[in-house]
N, C-alpha and C positions, 0 to 999 in steps of 0.2 A: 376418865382419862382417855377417851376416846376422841378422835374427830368425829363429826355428824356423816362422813362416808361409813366408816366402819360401822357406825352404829346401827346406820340402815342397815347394812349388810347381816350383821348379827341378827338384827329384828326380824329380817327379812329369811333368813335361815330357822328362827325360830317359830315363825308363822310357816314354813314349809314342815317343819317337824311335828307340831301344833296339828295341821291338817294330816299328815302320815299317822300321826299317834288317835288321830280321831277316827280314821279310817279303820285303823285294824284295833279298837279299843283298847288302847295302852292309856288309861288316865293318869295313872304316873306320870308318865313322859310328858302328855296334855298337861297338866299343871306344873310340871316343871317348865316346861314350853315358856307357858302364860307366866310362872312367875318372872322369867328371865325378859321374856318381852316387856313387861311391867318396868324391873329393874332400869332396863335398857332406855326407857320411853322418862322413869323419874329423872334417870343422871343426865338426859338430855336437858331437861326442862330446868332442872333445880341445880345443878352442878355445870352445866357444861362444858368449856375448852380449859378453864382457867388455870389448872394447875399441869395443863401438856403447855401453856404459853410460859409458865412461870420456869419450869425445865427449862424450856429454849432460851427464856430471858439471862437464866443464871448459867447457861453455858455459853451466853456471848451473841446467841443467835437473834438481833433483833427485831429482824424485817421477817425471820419466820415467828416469832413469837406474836408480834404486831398482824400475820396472818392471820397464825391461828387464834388470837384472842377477837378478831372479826368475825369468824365463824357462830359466836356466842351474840345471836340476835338481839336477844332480850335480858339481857344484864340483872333489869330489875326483877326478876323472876328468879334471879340466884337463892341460895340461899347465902344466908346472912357473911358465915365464914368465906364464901366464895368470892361475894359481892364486894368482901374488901382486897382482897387478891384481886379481882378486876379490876379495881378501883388503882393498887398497890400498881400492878404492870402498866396501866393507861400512863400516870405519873412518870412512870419510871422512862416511857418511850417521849412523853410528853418534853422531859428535860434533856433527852440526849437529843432534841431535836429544836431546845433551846428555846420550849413555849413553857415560861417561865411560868405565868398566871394559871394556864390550865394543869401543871405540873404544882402547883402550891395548892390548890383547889379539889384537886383529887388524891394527893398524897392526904392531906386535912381528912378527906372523904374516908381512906382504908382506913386511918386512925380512929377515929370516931365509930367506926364498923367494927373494930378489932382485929388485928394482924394477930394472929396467932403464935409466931415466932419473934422472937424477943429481938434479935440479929435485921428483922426485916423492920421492925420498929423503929430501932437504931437506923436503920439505914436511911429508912424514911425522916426521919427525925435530924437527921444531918444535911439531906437535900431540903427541907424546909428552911435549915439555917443557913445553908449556902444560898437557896434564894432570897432569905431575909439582908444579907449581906449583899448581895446581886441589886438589891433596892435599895440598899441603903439603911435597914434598919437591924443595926448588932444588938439594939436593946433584945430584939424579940429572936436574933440569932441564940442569945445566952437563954432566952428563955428555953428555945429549943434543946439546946445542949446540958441544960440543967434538968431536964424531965429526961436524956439519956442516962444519968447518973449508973442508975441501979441496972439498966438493963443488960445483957450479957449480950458481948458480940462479937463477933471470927476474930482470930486476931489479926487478917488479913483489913480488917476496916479502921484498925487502933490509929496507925500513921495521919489517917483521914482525918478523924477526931481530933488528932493532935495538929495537925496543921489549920482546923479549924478554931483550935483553943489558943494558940498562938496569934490567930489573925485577929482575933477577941479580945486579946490582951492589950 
């Protein structure tokens, strides 16, 4: 949950400590050192920005979540859980920004990856059928909205659903 500044910064703090604790032979510290540089160096490569964009995304802030999920060079290198949260915000900036196609294409992508929160499902699962409506096709809107059935979700997104179940009707 770091940016790539801070990271360096820790890394770089723990390579100065790493060398201090080699100097005056504290291996302890030495391996504490190296394992936190290690830690520091995996969350970069395997995790990266995705869940500081997802904070920003759910608090409103678009154009910084849309930064900081730029910071994350190499996507495909997430791991799995991650890669669909990247996948989950790309969608989500993709449709407030009315690129319907690549917003249908990468919400599909987090879903298939697994969203881990049942609410993000949902949510996903509702802008699929908004775009399916947005094209023209309610068959595959109800599809979307009948695979929500079971999932649980804020009750700030119920109204949503239900203006979507109405438009269906």
């Amino acid at each position: 949950m770091f940016t790539p500044v801070v990271r360096f910064a820790l890394l770089l703090l723990c390579v100065i400590v790493a060398i201090i604790a080699s100097v005056f032979n504290i291996k302890l510290l030495l391996v504490l050192a190296t394992l936190i540089s290690l830690a520091l160096l995996w969350g970069y490569y395997m995790m990266g920005t995705v869940f500081l964009a997802l904070n920003r995304m759910r608090k409103g802030q678009l154009e910084e979540a849309a930064q900081i999920l730029d910071m994350t060079k190499k996507p495909e290198r997430l791991l799995k859980s991650r890669k669909a949260y990247y996948y989950y915000i790309q969608a989500y900036l993709a449709r407030e920004k009315d690129d319907f196609a690549t917003a249908k294409h990468m919400f599909e992508m987090a879903l298939d990856l697994g969203l881990s929160v049942e609410h993000d499902k949902a949510v996903s699962l509702l802008a699929l059928a908004d775009i399916a409506v947005i094209n023209g096709n309610k068959e595959q809107a109800r599809s979307y909205l009948q695979r929500m059935k079971d999932l649980k979700v804020q009750p700030q997104l119920m109204p949503e659903i239900q203006k979507m179940q109405q438009l269906l009707a």
